[in-house]
N, C-alpha and C positions, 0 to 999 in steps of 0.2 A: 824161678819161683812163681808159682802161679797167686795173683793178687784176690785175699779175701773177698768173698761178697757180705757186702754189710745188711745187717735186719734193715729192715723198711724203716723199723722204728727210729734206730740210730739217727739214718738220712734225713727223718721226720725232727729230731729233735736238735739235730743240729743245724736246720737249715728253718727252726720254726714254722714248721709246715704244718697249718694244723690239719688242714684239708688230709693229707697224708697221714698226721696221727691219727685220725680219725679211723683211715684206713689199715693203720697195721692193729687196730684190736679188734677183737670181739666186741659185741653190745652188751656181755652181761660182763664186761676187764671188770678186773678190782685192782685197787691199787694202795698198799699196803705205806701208808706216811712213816718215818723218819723217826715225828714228834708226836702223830695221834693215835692208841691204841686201838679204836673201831678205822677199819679201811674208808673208802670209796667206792662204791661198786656205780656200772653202766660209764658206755662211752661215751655219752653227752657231758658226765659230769667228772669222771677224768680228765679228759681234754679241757677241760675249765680250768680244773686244778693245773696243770700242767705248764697251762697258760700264765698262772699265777706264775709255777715255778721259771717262766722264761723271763719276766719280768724281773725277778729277783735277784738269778743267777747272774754275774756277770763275767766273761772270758769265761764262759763255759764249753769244755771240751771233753769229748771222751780220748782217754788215752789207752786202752787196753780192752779189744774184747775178744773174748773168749764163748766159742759156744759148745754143749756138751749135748748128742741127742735132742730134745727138747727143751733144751735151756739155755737162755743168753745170759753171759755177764759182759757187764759194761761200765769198765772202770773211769771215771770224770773226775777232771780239776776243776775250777769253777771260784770267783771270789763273791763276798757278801760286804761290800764297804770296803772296809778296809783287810777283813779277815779273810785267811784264805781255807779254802773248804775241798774235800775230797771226800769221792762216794763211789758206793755202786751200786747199778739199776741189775735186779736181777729180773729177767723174762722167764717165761715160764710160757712157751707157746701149745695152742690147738696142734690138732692132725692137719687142720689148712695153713699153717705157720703164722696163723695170728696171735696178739696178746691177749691170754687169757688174765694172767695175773702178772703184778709188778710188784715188787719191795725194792724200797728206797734205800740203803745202807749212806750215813752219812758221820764226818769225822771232822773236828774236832768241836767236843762241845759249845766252844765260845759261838765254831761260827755258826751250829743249828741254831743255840738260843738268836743271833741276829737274823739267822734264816728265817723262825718261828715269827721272830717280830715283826718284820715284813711282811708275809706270808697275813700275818693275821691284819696285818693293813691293808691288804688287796682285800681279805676278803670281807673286813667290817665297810669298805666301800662299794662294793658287788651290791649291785638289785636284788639279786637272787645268790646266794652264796652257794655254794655246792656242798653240800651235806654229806660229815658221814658214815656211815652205818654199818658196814659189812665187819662181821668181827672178825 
């Protein structure tokens, strides 16, 4: 049985690479939040976010992915405190196999809203917050 090759992105995100995240997107990725209806768009301001989410995340793992033509799924465990949380990162890659687009799928309510709580604690301390816009 010949052993999967993992997206870039994966390796980047489980090993907190950001140098690496940096490199599996595009400069104009969007990234599609969870809890925020307008996206994130540009790789400088992803990778912020992202960053926020490595913080937050704790025993985060992807356990399942799947890729279909141009599209990665990437099914994750992951706890928030005490709650425990489960999601998937869908890609949506370029012709050069980079991220163009991400949506976040995440489960179960309690543990977004403590996701949400966090999350907006990283970013009311942030100098510069990362904004976001893309609808």
């Amino acid at each position: 049985m010949q052993e999967q090759q993992h997206h870039i992105f994966r390796r980047a995100a489980e090993t907190h690479d950001a140098q690496l995240l940096t490199e599996a997107m595009r400069e104009d990725v969007v990234l599609h939040s969870p809890v925020l209806f307008r996206g994130f768009q540009g790789r400088d301001v992803v990778v912020q976010v992202l960053q926020f989410v490595a913080m937050t995340l704790e025993e985060f793992a992807y356990v399942d992915d799947v890729s279909e033509g141009d599209t990665v799924f990437l099914r994750f465990k992951a706890k928030v405190g005490e709650r425990e949380l489960e999601g998937i990162d869908v890609l949506k890659l370029d012709e050069d196999g980079l991220v163009a687009d991400l949506t976040v799928f995440m489960r179960p309510l309690s543990a977004i809203t403590a996701f949400n709580e966090r999350m907006s604690a990283h970013f009311a301390s942030a100098q510069s917050p990362p904004q976001a816009g893309a609808g």
